[in-house]
C-alpha positions as CSV (number, residue, x, y, z in Angstrom):
1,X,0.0,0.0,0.0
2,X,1.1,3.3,-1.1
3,X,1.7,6.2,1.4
4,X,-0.3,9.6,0.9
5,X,3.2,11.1,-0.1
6,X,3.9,8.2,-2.6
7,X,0.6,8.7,-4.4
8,X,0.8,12.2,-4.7
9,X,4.4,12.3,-6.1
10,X,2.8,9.5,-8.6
11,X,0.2,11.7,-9.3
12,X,2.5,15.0,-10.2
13,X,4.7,12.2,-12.5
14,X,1.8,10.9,-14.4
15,X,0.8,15.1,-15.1
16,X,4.2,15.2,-16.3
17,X,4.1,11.9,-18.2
18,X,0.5,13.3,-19.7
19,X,1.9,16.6,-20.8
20,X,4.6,15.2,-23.0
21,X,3.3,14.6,-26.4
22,X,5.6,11.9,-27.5
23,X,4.1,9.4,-24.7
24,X,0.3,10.8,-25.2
25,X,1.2,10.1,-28.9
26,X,-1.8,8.1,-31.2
27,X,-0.2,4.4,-31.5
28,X,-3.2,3.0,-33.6
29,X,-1.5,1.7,-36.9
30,X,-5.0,3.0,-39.0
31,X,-4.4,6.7,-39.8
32,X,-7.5,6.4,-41.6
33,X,-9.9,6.0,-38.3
34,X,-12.2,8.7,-37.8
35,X,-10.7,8.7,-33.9
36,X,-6.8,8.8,-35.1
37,X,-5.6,10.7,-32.8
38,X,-7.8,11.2,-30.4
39,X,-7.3,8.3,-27.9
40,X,-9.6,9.6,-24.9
41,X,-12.6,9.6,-26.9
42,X,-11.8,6.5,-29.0
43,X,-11.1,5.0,-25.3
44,X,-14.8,6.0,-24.2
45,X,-16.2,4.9,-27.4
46,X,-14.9,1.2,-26.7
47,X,-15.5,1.3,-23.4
48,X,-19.4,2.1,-24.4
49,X,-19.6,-0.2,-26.9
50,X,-18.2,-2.6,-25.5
51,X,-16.9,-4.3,-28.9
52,X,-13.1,-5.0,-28.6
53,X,-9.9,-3.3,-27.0
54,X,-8.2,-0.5,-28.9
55,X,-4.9,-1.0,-30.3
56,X,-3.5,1.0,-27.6
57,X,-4.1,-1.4,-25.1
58,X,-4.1,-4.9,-26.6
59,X,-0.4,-5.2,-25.9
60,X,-0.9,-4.4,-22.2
61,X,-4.1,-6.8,-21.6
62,X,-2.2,-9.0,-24.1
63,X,0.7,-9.4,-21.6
64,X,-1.9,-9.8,-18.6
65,X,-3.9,-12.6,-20.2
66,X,-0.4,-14.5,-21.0
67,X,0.4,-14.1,-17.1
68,X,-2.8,-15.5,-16.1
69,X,-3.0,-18.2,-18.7
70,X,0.2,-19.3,-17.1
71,X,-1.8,-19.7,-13.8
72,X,-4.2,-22.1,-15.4
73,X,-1.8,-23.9,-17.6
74,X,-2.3,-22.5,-21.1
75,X,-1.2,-21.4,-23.8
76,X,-1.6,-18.4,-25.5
77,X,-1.3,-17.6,-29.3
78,X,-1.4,-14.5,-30.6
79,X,-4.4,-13.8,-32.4
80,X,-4.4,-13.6,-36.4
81,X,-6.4,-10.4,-37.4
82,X,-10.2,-10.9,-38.5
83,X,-9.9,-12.1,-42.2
84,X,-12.4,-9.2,-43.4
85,X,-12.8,-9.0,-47.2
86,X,-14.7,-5.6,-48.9
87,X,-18.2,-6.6,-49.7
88,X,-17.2,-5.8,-53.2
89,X,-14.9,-8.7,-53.4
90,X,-17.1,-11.0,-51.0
91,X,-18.1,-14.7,-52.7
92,X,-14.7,-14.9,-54.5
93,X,-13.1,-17.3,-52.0
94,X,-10.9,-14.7,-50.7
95,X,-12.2,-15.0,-47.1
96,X,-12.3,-18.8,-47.2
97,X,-8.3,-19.0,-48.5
98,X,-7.3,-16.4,-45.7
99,X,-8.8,-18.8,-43.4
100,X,-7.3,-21.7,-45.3
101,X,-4.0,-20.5,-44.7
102,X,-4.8,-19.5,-41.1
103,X,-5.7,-22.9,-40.5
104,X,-2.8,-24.9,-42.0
105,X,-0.2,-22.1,-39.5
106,X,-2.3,-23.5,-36.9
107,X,-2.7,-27.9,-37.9
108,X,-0.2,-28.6,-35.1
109,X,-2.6,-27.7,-32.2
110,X,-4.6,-30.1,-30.8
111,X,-7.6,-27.6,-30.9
112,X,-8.0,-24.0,-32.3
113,X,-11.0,-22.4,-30.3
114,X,-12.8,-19.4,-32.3
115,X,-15.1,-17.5,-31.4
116,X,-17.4,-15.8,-34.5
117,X,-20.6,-13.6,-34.3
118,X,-23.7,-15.9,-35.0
119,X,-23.9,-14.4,-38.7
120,X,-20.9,-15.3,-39.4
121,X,-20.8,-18.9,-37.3
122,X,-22.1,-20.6,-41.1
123,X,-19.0,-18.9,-42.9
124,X,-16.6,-20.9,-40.2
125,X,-18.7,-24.2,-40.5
126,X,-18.4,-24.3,-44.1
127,X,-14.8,-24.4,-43.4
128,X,-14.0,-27.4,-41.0
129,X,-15.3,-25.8,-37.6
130,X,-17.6,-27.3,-35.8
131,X,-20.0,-25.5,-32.8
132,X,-19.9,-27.1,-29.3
133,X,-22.0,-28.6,-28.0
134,X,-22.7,-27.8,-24.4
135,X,-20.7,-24.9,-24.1
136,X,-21.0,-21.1,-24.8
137,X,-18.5,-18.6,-25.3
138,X,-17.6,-16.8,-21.9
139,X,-15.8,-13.3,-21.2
140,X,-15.2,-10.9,-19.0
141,X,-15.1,-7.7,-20.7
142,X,-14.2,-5.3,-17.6
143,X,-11.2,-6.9,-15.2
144,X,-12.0,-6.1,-11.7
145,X,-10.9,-7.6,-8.7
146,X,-12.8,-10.5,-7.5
């Protein structure tokens, strides 16, 4: 447990730390997002939605979930990105040979666990995967202590 002192003298380094513009810097990689750049709201907006982590913080939950994974002996891979294909191009086997050659990185592993929307659960079962029975898909979305 921190003292009073030893918080505040965090607190006066993180105001230094937040006024320096090369660590407050955008790290998405997608200049093209409407939030480039603007990390507190793009922050809020995923904390809202509740949809998925922003880049900013995938390699710090990233290293969390390996540390935990370790407590309940697995492993973690990193994740391959979402094989998304325009709509323009959709139906012309691009999506199913991205996931073809996800697939054959992964043939080693005794089981590759995926986790789809349910529109999309027909695209992966035309392609080998199968839906378990007897299970559903379970996250936390917010860590807290428990």
């Amino acid at each position: 447990m921190r003292t009073k002192e030893e918080y505040y003298d965090q607190v006066l380094e993180n105001r230094k730390l937040a006024a320096d513009p090369e660590i407050t810097k955008c790290t998405c990689p997608n200049p093209l997002c409407d939030w480039h750049g603007k990390c507190i709201e793009c922050v809020a907006l995923h904390r809202y939605h509740n949809d998925h982590i922003p880049f900013c913080l995938q390699s710090i939950i990233s290293d969390k979930v390996k540390m935990l994974s370790g407590v309940v002996e697995m492993v973690t891979v990193k994740k391959e990105p979402t094989p998304l294909v325009d709509p323009e191009y959709q139906g012309k086997g691009i999506g199913k040979e991205l996931l073809r050659r996800i697939i054959n990185k992964y043939c080693d592993y005794l089981r590759v666990v995926l986790i789809a929307d349910e529109e999309e659960a027909g695209f992966y079962q035309n392609s080998g995967f199968e839906i378990a029975n007897g299970t559903k898909a379970m996250f936390i979305n917010r860590f807290k202590p428990v």
